[in-house]
CHARMM-style PDB file with segment names, atoms N, HN, CA, C and O in Angstrom:
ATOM      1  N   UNK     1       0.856  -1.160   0.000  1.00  0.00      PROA
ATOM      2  CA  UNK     1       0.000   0.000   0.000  1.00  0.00      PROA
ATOM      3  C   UNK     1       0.910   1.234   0.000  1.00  0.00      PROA
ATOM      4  O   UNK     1       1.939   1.395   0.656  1.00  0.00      PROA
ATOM      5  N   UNK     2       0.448   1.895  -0.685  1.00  0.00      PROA
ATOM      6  HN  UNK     2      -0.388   1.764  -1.218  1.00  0.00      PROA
ATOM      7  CA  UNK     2       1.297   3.709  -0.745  1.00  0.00      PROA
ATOM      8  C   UNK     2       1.748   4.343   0.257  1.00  0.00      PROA
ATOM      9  O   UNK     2       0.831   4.876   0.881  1.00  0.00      PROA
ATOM     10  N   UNK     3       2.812   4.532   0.712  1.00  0.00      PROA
ATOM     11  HN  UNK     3       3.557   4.099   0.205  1.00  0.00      PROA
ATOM     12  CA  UNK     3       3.256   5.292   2.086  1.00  0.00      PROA
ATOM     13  C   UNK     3       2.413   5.969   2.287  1.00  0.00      PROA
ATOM     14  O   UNK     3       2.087   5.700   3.443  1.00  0.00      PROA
ATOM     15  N   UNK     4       1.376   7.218   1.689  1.00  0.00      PROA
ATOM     16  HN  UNK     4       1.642   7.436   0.750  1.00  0.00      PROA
ATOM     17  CA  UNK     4       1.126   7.998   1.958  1.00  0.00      PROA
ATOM     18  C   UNK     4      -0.368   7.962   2.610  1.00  0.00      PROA
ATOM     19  O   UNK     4      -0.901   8.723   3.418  1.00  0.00      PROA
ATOM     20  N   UNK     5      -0.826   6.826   1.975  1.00  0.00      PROA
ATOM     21  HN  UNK     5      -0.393   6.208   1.319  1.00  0.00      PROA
ATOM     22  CA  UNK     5      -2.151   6.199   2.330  1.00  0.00      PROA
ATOM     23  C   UNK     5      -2.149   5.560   4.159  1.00  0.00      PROA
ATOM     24  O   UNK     5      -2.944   5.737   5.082  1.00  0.00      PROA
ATOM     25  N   UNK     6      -1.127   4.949   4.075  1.00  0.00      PROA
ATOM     26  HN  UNK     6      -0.480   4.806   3.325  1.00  0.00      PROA
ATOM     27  CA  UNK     6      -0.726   4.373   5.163  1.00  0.00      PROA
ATOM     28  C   UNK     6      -0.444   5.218   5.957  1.00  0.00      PROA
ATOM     29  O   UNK     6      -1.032   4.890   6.988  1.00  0.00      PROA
ATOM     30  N   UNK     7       0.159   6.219   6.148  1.00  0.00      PROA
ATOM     31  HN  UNK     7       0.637   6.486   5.310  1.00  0.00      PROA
ATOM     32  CA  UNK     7      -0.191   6.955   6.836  1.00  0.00      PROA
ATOM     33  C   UNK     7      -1.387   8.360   7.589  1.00  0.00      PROA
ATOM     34  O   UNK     7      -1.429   8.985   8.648  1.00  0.00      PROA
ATOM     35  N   UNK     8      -2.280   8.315   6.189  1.00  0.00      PROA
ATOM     36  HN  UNK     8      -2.246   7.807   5.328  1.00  0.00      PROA
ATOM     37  CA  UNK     8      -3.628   8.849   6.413  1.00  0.00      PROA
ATOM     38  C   UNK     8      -4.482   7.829   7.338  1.00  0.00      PROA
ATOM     39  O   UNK     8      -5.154   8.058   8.343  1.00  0.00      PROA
ATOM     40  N   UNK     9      -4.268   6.848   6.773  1.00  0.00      PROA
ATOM     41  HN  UNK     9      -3.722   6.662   5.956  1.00  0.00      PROA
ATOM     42  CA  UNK     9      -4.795   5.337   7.818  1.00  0.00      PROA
ATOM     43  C   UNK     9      -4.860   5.908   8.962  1.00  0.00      PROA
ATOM     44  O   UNK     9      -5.878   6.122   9.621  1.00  0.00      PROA
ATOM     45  N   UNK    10      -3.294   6.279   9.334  1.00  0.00      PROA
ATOM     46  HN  UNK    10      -2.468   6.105   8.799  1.00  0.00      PROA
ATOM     47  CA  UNK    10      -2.775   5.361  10.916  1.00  0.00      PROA
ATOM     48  C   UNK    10      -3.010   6.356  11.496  1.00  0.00      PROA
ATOM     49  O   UNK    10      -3.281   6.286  12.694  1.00  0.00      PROA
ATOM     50  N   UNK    11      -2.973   7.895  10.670  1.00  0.00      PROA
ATOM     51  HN  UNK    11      -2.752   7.952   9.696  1.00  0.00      PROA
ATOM     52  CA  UNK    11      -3.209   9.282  11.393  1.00  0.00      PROA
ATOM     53  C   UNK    11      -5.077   9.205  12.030  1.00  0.00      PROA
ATOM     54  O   UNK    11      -5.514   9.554  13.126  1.00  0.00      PROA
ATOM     55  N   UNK    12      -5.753   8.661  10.932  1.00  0.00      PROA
ATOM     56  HN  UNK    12      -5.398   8.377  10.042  1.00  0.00      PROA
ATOM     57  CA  UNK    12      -7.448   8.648  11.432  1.00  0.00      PROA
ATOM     58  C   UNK    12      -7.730   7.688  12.161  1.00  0.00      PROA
ATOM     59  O   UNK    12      -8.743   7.756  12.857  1.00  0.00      PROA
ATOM     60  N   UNK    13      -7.082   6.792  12.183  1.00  0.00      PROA
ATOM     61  HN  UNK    13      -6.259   6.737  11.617  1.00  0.00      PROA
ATOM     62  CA  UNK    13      -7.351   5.538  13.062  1.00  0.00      PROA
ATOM     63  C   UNK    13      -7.054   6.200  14.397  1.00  0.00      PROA
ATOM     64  O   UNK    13      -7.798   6.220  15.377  1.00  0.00      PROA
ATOM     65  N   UNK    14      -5.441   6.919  14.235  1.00  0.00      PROA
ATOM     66  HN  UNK    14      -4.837   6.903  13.438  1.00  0.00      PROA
ATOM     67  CA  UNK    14      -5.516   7.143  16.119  1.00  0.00      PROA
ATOM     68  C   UNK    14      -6.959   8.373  16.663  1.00  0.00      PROA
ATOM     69  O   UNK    14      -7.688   8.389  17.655  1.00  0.00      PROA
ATOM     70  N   UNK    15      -6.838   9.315  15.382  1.00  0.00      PROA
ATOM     71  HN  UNK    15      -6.245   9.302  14.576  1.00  0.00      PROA
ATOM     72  CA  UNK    15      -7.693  10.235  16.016  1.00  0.00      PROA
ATOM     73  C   UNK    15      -9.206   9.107  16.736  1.00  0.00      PROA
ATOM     74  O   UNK    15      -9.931   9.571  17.616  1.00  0.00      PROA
ATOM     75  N   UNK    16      -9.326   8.340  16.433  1.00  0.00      PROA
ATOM     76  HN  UNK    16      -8.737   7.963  15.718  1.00  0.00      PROA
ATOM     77  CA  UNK    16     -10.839   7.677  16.460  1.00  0.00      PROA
ATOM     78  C   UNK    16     -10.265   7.111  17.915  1.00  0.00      PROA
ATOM     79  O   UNK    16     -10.916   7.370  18.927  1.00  0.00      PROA
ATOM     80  N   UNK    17      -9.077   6.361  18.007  1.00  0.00      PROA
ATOM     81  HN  UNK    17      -8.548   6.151  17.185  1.00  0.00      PROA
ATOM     82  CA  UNK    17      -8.510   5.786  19.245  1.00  0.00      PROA
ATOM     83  C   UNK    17      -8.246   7.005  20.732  1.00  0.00      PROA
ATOM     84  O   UNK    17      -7.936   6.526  21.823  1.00  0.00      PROA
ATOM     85  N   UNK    18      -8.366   8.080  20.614  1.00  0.00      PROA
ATOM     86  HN  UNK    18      -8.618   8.469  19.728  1.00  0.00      PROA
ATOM     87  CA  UNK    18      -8.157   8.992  21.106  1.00  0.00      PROA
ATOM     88  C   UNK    18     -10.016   9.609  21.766  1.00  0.00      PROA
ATOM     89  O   UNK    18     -10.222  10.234  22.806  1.00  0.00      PROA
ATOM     90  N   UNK    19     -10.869   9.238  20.933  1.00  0.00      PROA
ATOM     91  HN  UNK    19     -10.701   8.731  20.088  1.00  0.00      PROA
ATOM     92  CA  UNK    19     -11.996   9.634  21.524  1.00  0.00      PROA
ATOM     93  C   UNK    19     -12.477   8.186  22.583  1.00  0.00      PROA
ATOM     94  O   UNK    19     -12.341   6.964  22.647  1.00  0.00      PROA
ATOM     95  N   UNK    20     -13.254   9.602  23.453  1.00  0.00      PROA
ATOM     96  HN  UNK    20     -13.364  10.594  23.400  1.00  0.00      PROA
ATOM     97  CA  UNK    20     -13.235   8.627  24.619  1.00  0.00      PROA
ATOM     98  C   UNK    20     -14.642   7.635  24.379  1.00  0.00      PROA
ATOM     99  O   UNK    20     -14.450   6.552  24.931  1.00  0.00      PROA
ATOM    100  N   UNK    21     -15.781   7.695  23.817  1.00  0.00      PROA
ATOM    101  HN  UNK    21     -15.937   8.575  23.369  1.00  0.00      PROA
ATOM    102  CA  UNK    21     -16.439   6.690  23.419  1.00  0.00      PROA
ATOM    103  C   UNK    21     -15.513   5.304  22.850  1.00  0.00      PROA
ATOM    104  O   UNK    21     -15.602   4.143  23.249  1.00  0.00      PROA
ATOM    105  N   UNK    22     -14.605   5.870  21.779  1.00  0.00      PROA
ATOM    106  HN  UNK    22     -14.533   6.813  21.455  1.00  0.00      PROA
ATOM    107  CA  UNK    22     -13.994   4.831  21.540  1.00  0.00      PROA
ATOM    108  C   UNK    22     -13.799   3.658  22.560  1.00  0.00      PROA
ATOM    109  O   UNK    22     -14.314   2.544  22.660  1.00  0.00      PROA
ATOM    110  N   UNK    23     -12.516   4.586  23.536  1.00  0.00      PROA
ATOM    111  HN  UNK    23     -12.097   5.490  23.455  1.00  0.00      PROA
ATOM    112  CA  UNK    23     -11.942   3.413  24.547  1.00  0.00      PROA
ATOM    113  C   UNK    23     -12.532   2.625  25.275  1.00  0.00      PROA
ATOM    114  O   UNK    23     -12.201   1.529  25.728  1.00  0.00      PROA
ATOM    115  N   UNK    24     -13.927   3.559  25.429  1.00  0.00      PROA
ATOM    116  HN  UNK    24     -14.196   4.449  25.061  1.00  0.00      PROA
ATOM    117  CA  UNK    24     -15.429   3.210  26.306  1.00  0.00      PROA
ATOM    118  C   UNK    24     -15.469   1.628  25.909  1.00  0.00      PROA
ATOM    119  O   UNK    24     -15.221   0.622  26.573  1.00  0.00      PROA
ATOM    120  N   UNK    25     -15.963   1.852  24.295  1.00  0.00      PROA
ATOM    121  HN  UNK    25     -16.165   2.669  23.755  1.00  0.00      PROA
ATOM    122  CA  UNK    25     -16.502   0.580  23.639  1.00  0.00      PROA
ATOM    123  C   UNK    25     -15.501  -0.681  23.712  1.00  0.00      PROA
ATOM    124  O   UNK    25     -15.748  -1.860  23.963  1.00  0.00      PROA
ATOM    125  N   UNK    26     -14.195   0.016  23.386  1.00  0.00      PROA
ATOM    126  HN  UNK    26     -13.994   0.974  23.182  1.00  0.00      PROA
ATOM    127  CA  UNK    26     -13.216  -1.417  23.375  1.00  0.00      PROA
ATOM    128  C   UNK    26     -13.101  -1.805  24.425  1.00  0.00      PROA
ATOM    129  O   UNK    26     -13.276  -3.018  24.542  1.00  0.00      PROA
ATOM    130  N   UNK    27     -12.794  -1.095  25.565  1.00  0.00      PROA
ATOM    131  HN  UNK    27     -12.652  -0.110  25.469  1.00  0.00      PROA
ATOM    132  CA  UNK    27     -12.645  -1.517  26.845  1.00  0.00      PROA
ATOM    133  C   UNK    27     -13.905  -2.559  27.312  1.00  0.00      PROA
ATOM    134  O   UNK    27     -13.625  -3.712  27.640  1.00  0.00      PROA
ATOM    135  N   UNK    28     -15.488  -2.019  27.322  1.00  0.00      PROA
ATOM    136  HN  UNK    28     -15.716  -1.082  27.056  1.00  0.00      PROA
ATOM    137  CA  UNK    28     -16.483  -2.744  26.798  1.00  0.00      PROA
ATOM    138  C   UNK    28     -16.151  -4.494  26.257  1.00  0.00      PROA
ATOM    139  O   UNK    28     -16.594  -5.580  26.630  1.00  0.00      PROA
ATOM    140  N   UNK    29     -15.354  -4.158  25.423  1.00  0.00      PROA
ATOM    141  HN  UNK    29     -14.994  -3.276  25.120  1.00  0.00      PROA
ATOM    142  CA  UNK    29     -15.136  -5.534  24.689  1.00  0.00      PROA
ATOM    143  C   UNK    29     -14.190  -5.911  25.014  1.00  0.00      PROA
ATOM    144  O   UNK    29     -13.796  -6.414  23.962  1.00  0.00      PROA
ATOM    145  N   UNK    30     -13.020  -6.176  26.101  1.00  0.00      PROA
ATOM    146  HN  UNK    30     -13.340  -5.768  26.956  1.00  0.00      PROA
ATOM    147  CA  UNK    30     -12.140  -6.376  26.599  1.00  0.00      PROA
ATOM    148  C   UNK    30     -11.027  -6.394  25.631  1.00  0.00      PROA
ATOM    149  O   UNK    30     -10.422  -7.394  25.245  1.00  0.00      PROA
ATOM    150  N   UNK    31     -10.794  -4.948  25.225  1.00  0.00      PROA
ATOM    151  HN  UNK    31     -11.286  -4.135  25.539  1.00  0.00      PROA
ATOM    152  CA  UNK    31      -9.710  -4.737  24.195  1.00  0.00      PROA
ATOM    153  C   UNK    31      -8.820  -3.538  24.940  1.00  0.00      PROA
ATOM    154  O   UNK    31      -9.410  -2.778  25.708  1.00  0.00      PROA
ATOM    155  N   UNK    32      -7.633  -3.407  24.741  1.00  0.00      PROA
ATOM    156  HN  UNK    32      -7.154  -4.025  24.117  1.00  0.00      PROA
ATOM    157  CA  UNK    32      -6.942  -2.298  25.129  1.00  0.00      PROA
ATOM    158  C   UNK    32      -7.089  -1.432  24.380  1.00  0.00      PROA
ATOM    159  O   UNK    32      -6.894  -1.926  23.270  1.00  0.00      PROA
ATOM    160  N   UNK    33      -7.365  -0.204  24.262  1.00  0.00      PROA
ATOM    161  HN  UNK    33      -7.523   0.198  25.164  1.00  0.00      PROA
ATOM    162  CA  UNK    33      -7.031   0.682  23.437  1.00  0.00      PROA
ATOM    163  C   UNK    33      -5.804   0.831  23.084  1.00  0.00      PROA
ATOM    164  O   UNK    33      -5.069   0.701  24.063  1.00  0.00      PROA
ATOM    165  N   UNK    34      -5.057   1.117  21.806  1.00  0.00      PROA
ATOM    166  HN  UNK    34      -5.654   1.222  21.011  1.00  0.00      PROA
ATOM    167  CA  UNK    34      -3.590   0.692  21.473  1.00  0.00      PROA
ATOM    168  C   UNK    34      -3.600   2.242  20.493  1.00  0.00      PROA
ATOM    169  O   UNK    34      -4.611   2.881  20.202  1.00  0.00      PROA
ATOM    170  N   UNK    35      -2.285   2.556  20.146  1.00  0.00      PROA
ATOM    171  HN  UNK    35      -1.464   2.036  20.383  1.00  0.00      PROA
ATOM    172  CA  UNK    35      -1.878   3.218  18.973  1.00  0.00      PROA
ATOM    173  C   UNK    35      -0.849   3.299  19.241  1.00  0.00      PROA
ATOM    174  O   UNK    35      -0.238   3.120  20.295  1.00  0.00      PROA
ATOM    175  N   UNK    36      -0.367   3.800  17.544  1.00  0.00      PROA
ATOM    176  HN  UNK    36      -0.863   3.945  16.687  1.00  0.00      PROA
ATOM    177  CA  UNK    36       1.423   3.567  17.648  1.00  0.00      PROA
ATOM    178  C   UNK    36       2.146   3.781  15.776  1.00  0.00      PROA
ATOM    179  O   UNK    36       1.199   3.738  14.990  1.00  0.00      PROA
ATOM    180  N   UNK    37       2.832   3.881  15.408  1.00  0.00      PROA
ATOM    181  HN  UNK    37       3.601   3.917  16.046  1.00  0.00      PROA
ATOM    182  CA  UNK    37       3.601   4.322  14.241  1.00  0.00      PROA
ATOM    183  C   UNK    37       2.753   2.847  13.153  1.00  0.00      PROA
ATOM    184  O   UNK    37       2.215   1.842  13.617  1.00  0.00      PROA
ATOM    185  N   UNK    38       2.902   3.205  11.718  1.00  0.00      PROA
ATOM    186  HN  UNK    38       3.339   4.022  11.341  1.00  0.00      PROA
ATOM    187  CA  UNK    38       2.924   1.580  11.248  1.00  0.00      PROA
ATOM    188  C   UNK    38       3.866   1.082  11.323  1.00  0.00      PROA
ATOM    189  O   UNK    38       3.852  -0.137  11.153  1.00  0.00      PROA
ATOM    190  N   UNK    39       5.078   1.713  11.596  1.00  0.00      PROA
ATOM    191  HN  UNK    39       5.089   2.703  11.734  1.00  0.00      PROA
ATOM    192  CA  UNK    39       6.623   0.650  11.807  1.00  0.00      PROA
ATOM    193  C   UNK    39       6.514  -0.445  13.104  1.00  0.00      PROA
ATOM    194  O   UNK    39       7.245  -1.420  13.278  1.00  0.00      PROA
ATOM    195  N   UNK    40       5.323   0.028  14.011  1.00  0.00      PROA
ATOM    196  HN  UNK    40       4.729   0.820  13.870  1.00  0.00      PROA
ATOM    197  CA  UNK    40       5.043  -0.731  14.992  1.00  0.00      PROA
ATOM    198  C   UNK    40       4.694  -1.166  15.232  1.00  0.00      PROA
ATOM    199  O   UNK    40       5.033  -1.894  16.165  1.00  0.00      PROA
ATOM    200  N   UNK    41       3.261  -1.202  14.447  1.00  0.00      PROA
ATOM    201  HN  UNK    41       2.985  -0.611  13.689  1.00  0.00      PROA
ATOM    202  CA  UNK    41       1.831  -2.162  14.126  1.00  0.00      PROA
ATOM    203  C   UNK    41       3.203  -3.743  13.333  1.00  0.00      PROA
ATOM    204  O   UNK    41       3.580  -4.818  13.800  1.00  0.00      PROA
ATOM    205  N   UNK    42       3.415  -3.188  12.353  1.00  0.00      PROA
ATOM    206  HN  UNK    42       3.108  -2.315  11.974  1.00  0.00      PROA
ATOM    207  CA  UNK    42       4.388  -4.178  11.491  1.00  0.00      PROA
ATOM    208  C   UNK    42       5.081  -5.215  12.226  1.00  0.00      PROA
ATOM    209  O   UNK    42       4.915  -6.429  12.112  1.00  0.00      PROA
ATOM    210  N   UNK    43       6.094  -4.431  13.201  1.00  0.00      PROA
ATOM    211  HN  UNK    43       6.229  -3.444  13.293  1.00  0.00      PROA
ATOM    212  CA  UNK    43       6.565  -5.076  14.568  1.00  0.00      PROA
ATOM    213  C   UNK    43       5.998  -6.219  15.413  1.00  0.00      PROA
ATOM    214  O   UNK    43       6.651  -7.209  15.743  1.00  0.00      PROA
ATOM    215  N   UNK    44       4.549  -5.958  15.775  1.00  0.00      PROA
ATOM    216  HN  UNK    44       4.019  -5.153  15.507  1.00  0.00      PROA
ATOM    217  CA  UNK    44       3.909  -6.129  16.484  1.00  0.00      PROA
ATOM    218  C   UNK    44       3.219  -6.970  15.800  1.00  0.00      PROA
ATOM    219  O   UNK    44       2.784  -7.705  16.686  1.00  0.00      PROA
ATOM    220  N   UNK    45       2.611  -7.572  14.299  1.00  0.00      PROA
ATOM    221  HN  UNK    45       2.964  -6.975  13.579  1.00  0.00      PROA
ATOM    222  CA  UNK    45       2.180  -8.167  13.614  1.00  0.00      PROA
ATOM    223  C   UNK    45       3.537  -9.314  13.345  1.00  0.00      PROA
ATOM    224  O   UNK    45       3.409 -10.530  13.201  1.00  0.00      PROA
ATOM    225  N   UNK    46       4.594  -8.675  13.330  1.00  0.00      PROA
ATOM    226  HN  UNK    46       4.698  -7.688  13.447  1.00  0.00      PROA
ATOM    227  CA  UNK    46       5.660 -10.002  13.041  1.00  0.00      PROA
ATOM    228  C   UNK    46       5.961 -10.922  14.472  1.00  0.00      PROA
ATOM    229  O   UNK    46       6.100 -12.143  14.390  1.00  0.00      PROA
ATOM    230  N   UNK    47       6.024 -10.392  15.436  1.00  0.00      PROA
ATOM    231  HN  UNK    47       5.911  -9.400  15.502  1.00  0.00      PROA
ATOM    232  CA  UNK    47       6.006 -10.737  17.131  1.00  0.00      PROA
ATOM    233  C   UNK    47       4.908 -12.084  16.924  1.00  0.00      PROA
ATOM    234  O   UNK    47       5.153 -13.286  16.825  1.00  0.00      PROA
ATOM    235  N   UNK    48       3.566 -11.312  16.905  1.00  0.00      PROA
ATOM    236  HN  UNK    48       3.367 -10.335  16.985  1.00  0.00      PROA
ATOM    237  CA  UNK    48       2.593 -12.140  16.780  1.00  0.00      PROA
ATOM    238  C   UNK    48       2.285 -13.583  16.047  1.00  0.00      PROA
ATOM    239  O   UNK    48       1.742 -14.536  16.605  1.00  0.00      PROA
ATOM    240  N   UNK    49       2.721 -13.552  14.744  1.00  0.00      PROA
ATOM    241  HN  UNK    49       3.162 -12.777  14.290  1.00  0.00      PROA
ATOM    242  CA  UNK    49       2.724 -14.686  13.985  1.00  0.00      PROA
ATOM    243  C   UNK    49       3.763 -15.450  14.573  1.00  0.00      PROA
ATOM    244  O   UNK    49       3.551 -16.651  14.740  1.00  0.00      PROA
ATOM    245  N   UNK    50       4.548 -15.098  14.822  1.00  0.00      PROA
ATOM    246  HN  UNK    50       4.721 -14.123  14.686  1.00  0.00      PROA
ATOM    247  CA  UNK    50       6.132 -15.671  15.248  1.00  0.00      PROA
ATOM    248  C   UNK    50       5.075 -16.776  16.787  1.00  0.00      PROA
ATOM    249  O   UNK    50       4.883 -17.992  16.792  1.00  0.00      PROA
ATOM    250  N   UNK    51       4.731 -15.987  17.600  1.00  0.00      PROA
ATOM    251  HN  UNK    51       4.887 -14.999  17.596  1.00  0.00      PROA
ATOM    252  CA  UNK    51       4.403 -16.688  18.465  1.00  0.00      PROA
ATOM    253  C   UNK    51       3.325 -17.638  18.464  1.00  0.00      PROA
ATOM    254  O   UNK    51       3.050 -18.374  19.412  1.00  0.00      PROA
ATOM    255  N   UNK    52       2.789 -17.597  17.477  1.00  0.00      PROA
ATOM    256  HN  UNK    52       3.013 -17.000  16.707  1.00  0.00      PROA
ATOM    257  CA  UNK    52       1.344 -18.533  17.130  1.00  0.00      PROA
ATOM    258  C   UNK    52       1.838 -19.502  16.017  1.00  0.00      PROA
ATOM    259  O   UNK    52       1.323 -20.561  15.658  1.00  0.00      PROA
ATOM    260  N   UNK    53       3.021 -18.852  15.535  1.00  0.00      PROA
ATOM    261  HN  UNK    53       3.439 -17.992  15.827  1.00  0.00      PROA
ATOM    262  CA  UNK    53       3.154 -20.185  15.038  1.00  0.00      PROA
ATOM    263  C   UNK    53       3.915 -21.125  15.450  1.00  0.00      PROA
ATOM    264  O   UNK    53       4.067 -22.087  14.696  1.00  0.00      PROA
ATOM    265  N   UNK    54       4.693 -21.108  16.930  1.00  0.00      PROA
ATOM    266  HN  UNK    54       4.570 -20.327  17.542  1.00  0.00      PROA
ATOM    267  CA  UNK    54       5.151 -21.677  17.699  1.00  0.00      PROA
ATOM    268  C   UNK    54       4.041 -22.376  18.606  1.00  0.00      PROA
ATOM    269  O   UNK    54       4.312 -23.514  18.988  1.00  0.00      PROA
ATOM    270  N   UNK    55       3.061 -21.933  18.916  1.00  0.00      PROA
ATOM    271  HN  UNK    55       2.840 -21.008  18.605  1.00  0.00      PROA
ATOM    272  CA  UNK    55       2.080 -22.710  19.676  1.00  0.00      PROA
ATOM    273  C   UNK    55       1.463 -23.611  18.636  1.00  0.00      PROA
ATOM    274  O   UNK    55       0.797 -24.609  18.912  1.00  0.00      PROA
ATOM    275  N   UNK    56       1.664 -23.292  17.731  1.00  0.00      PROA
ATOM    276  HN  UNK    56       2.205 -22.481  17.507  1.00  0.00      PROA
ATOM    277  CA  UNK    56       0.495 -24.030  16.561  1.00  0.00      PROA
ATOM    278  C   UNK    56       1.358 -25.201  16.573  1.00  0.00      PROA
ATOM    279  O   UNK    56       0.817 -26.264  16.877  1.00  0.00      PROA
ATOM    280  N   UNK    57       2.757 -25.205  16.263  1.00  0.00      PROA
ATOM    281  HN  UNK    57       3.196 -24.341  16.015  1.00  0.00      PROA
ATOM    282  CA  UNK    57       3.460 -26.210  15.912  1.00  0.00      PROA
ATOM    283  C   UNK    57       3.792 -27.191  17.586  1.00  0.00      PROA
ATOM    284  O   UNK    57       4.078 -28.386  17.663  1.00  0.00      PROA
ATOM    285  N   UNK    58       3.653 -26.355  18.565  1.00  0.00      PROA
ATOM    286  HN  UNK    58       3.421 -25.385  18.502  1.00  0.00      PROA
ATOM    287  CA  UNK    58       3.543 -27.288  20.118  1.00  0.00      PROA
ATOM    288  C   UNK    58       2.466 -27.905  20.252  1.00  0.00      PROA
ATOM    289  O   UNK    58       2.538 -29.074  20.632  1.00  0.00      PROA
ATOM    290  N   UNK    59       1.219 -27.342  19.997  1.00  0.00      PROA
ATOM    291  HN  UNK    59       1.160 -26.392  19.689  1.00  0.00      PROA
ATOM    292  CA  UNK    59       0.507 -28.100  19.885  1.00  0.00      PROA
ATOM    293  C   UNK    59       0.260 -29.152  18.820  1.00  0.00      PROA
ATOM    294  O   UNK    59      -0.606 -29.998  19.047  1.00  0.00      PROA
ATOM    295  N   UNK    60       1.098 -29.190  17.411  1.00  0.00      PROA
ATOM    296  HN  UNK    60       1.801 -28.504  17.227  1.00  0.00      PROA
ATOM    297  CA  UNK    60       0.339 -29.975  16.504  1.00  0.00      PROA
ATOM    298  C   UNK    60      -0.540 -30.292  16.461  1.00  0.00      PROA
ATOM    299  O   UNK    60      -1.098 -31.310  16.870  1.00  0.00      PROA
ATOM    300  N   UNK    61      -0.986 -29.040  15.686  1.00  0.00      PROA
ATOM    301  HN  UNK    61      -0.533 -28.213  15.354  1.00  0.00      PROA
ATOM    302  CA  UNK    61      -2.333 -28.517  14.759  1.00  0.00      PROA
ATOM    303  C   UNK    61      -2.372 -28.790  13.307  1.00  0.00      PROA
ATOM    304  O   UNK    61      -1.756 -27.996  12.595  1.00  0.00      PROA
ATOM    305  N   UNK    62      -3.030 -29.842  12.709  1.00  0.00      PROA
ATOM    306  HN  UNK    62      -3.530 -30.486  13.287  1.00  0.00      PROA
ATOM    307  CA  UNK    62      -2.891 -29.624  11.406  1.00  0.00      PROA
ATOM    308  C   UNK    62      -3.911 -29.872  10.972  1.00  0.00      PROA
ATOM    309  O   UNK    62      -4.761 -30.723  11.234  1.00  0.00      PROA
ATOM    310  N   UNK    63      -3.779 -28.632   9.857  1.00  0.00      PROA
ATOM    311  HN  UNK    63      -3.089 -27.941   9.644  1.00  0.00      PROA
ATOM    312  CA  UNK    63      -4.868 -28.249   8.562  1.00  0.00      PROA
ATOM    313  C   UNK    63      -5.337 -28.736   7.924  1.00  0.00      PROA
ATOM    314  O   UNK    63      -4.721 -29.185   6.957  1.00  0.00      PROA
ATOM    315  N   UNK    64      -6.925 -28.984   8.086  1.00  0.00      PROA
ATOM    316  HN  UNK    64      -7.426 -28.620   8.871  1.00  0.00      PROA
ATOM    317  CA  UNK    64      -7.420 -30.480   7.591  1.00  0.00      PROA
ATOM    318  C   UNK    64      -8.556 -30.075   6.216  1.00  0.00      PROA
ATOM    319  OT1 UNK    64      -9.123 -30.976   5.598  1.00  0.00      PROA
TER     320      UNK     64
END
């Protein structure tokens, strides 16, 4: 996706993360409210797979 897009994203996404209904609702849904750069979301998306796909493979899980 276009740097520039990606960052219109991440700029409206926080503004929305920043209103307090927001946090209301996620919190509501037992979510943290989060924000952060996309270099960090990215980060934080590579962390993630990394660790699920270590449980996936402890548990042997396979795709049927």
């Amino acid at each position: 996706m276009p740097k520039d897009i990606v960052e219109r994203l991440n700029a409206e996404a926080t503004k929305a993360l920043q209103l307090k209904e927001t946090a209301v609702q996620l919190q509501n849904d037992g979510v943290a409210p989060a924000g952060g750069t996309p270099a960090q979301f990215a980060a934080t998306i590579k962390q993630e797979i990394g660790m699920w796909q270590k449980v996936v493979k402890d548990a042997g899980v396979k795709v049927e």
